[in-house]
N, C-alpha and C positions, 0 to 999 in steps of 0.2 A: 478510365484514362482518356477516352476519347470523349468525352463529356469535358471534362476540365480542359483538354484545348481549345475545344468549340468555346468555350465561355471565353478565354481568353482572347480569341480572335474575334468574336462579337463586341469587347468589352475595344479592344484595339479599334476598329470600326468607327465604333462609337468615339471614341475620341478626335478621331481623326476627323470625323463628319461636321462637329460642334468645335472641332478648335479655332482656334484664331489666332492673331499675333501672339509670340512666345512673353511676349511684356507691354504693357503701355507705360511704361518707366521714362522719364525725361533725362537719367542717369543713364541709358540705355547707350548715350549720346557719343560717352566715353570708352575709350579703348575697344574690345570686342564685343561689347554689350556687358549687359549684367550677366552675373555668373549665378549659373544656374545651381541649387542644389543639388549634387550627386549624394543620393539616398534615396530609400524606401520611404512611405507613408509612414511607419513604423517608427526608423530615425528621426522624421520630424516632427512630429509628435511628441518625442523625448527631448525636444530643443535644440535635436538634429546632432545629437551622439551616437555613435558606432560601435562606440567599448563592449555593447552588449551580442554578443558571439550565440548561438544556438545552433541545433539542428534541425530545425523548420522552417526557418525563411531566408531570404536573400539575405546578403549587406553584400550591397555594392561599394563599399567605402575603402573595405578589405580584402584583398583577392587572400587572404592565408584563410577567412571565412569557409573558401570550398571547400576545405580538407579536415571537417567538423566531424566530434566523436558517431558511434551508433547509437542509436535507439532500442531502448530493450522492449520485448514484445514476447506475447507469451507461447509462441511459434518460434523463435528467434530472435536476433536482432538484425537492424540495417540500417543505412541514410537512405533517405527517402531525395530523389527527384523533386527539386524546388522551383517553381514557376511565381514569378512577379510582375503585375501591369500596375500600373498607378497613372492620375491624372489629377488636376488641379482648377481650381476655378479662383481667382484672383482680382479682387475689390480695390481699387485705389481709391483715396482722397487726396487730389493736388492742393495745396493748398500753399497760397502767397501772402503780405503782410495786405493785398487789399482782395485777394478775388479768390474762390475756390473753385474749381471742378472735378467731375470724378468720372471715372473712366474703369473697364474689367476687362482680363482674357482670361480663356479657357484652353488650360493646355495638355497633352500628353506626357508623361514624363516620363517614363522607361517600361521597356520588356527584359525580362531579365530573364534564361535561365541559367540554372547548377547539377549537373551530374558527376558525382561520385562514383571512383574508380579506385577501390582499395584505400591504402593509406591518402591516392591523389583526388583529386577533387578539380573538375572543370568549371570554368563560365564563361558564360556568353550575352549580347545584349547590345541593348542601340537606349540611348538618351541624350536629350541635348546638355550643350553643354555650358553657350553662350544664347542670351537671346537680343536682339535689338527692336526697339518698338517704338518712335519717338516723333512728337511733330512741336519744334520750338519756334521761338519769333523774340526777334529781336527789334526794336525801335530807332526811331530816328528821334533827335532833337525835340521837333513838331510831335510825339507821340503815333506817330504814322508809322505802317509797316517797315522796314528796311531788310531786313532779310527773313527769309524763312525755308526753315533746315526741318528734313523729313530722313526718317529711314527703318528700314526695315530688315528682317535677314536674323542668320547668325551662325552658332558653330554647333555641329551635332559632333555624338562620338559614340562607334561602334568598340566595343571591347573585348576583347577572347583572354581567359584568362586559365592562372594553372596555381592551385595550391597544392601542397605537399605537410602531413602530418609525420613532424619528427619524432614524436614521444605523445604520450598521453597529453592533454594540455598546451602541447606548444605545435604552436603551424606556422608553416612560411606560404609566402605568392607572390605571384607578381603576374600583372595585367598590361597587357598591350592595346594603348588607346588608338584607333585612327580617327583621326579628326576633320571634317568637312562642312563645306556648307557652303554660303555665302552673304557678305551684307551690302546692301544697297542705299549710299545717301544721295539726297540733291540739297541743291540751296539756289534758293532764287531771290534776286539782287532787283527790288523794286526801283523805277523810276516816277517822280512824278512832276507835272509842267504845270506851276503852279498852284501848287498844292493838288494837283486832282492826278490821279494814274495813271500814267502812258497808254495807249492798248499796248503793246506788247513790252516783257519784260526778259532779263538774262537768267536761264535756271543752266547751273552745273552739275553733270550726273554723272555719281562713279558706282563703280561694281567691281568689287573685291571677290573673286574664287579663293577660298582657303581650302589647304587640303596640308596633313603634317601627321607624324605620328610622336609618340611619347609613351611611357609608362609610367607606372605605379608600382613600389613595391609593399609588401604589407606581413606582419609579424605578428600572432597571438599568442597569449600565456594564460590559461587561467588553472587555478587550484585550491582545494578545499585548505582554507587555514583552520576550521575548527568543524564538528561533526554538521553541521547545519549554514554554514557560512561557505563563497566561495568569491576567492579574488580574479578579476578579472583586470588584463592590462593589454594593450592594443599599440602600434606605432604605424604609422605609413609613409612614406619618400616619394616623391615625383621630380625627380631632376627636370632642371629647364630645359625645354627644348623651343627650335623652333616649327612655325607652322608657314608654308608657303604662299604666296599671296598674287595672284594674276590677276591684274587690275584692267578697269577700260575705264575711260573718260569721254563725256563729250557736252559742248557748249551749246544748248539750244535756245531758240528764239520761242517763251510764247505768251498762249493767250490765259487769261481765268478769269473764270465764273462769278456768278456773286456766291454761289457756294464753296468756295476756294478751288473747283476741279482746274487743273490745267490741262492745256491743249498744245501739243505741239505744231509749230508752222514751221520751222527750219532748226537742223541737227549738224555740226562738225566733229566729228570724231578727233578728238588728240592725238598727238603721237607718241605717246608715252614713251616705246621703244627708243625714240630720238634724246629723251628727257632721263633715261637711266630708270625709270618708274615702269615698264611693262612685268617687271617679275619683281617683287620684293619679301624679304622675309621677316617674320611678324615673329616677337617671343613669346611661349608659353611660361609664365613663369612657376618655379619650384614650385611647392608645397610639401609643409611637415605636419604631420598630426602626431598626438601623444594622448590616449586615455587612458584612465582609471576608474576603477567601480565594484561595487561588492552587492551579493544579495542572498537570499537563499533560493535555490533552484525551484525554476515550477512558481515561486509565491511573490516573491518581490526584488528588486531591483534599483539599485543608485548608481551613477555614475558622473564624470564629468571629463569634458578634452579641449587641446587647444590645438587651433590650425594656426599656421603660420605660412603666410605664402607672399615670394617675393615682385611684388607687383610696383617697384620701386623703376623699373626699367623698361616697365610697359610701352608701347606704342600703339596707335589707332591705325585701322586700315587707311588706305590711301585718301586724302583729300585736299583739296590745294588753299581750301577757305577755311578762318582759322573759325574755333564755335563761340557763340556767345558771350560765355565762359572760360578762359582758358583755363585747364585745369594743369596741377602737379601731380606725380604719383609718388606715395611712398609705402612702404612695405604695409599690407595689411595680417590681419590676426580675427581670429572668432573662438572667444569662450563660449563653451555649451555645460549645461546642468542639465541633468531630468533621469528620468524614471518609470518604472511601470509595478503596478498591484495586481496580483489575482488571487480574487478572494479562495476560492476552492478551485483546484482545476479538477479535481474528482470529483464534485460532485455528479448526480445524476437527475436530478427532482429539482434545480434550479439552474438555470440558464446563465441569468447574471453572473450567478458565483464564480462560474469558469470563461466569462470573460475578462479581456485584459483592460487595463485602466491605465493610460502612460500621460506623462506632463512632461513639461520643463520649460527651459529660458534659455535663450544666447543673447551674449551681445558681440556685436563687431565692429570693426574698425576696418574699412571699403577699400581704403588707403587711397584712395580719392581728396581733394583739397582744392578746392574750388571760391574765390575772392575770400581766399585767406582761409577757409572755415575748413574745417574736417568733415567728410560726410559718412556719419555713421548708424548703426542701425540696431533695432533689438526687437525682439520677436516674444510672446510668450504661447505656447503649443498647446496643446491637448489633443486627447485621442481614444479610441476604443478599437480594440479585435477583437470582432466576433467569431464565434467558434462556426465553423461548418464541420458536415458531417464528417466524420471519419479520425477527428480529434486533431488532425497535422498538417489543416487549410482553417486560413480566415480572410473573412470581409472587415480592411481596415477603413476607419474613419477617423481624417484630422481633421483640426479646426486650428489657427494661426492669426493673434493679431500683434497689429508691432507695428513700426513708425522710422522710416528711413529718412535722411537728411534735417535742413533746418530752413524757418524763415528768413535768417541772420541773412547780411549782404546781398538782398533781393534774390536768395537762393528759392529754390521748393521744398515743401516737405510733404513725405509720401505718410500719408497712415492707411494702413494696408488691414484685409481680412482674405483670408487664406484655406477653402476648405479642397480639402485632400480627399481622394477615393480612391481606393484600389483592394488586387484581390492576392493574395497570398495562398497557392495551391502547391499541397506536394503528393508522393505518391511512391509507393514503394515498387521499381523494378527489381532491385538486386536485393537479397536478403539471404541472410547467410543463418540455417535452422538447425535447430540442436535436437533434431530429431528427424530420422527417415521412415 
């Protein structure tokens, strides 16, 4: 037991040591950043479906998850203590109808744990949830700078959660998000006197505090329709809430580098408070999912689900310059397909046999809309869990490529490479034995 924390906290560490911005996304620019995946290695690797329910690992996707059947065992049975870290390393290619570059960050993406307590089932855990990462520029007439917009930040979410098993196959939950963080943009407003650049230029810098809470609620069904077969069906709700927003602004005077650094010479603070802008509230919007999936236990696995979340009423934290771009919002949605193979999990004399083999596909729609275009996105996954000792931990590994936005109306498009790591540990305190 005290072995499998220690790993968990060195692996935590280690994330945190090597990470970096949560995105270099130039979409980041919009609303509260990009929206982070809430899921396991596991999920996204199956093209980031949930429908698949077990009693070995996390799924953060549905809190009715923690109130998963027992495990039989030839001492007894029991749920076993489930531990989840995962992190990310993320490849972009910018690419425009005349220039490319490419850009990577390496992130942390959740600790999760689940303790079982009779028919009830606990969870707990921190991931983020938005991220922003973004440095743009915009032109003048002359092809000369004219502005450029920077920011960083975003929104994390700590979670506590409670599911409750009603019958064999069917569980309810519901999670409680609190949401925090914060993002930071500037934009600086070039001058130049005669085509050459003033020494000193106008940067505006704001900082949004978010901090809000919300939930999830989440429902599972599965059951054997024939001796070897067994259906699995999933739902989950997130009514809209809002999330609070404490802003500062302020107008500085400065200088830059030839390596673009700025310096500042003189600083005004705003008066927001005077302007109605010192507190503002930002919406979280809904979200629905709905899966479906069949497989035979232990060997294989299909499924597929759709999100739908209403991001038609979104707003950006506070800024007074409008962006490059202006965008629309309207309602986005994500199909997911995928699946996983194991070839034997009994075996004993081959390794591979009893590991996991998972793929699949999504596509989405950002509900983003930017000089007309829709900005959307699709990914194809892959992945392996390897068995560690004890037969009810593994070491996952995804791999993810796919291509967000477009060239069209001097837009960017992202083509992305995606690998995933994390570890999946559990562990039996409670077990209940059929023999004394």
């Amino acid at each position: 037991m005290i072995k499998k924390l220690v790993i968990v906290f060195v692996a935590l560490i280690a994330f945190q040591i090597y990470g970096q911005e949560g995105t270099a996304s130039p979409y980041s620019f919009y609303g509260l950043g990009n929206q982070k995946f809430k899921g396991t290695v596991e999920n996204r690797s199956m093209g980031g479906i949930s429908v698949f329910i077990d009693s070995i690992h996390v799924n953060l996707r549905n809190p009715a998850s923690y109130a998963t059947k027992n495990l039989q065992a030839f001492n007894g049975e029991s749920r076993p203590v489930k531990f989840a870290i995962g992190g990310s390393h993320n490849s972009i290619k910018l690419k425009t109808d005349t220039s490319t570059e490419s850009t990577s960050s390496t992130t942390f993406d959740y600790i999760a744990l689940a303790i079982p307590m009779g028919r009830f089932g606990f969870g707990f855990g921190l991931l983020p949830n938005t991220s922003v990462g973004y440095k743009l520029e915009s032109l003048n007439n002359d092809g000369a700078i004219q502005n450029r917009f920077r920011g960083e930040g975003g929104v994390n979410k700590a979670f506590l959660g409670l599911g409750y098993r009603l019958a064999d196959g069917l569980s309810i939950g519901v999670d409680a998000h609190y949401n925090f963080g914060n993002i930071q943009n500037s934009i600086v407003e070039y001058q130049y006197d005669n085509g050459v650049p003033t020494i000193y230029q106008s940067r505006e810098s704001n900082r949004s505090d978010l901090s809000g809470l919300n939930f999830n609620f989440g429902v599972s069904y599965n059951r054997k329709i024939t001796n070897k077969l067994e259906l699995s069906a999933t739902a989950t709700y997130s009514p809209e809430s809002t999330i609070t927003s404490k802003n500062n602004r302020s107008i500085e005077t400065i200088s830059t580098s030839t390596t673009g650094q700025e310096y500042v010479n003189d600083s005004v603070e705003i008066d927001l408070e005077s302007l109605g802008q010192a507190e503002t509230e930002l919406i979280l919007p809904s979200i629905f999912t709905v899966g479906l999936g069949v497989g035979a236990p232990r060997k294989w696995f299909v499924g597929a689900e759709y999100l739908f979340q209403n991001t038609s009423n979104l707003r950006r934290p506070i800024s007074s310059s409008a962006p490059p771009n202006r965008p629309t919002h309207k309602d986005a949605s994500t199909i997911s397909v995928g699946g996983f193979f194991i070839p034997d999990y009994r075996s004993l004399n081959n390794y591979f046999k009893r590991t996991v083999y998972r793929a699949g596909f999504r596509y989405e729609d950002t509900g983003l809309n930017i000089n007309s275009e829709a900005i959307k996105e699709f990914g194809i996954s892959f992945g392996v869990g390897l068995p560690l000792s004890g037969g009810i931990s593994s070491a996952n590994v995804g791999f993810e490529i796919g291509k967000r936005g477009t060239t069209n109306n001097n837009l960017i498009q992202e083509n992305f490479i995606n690998l995933q790591l994390s570890l999946s540990l559990g562990d039996r305190w409670f077990q209940k034995r059929k023999y004394n």
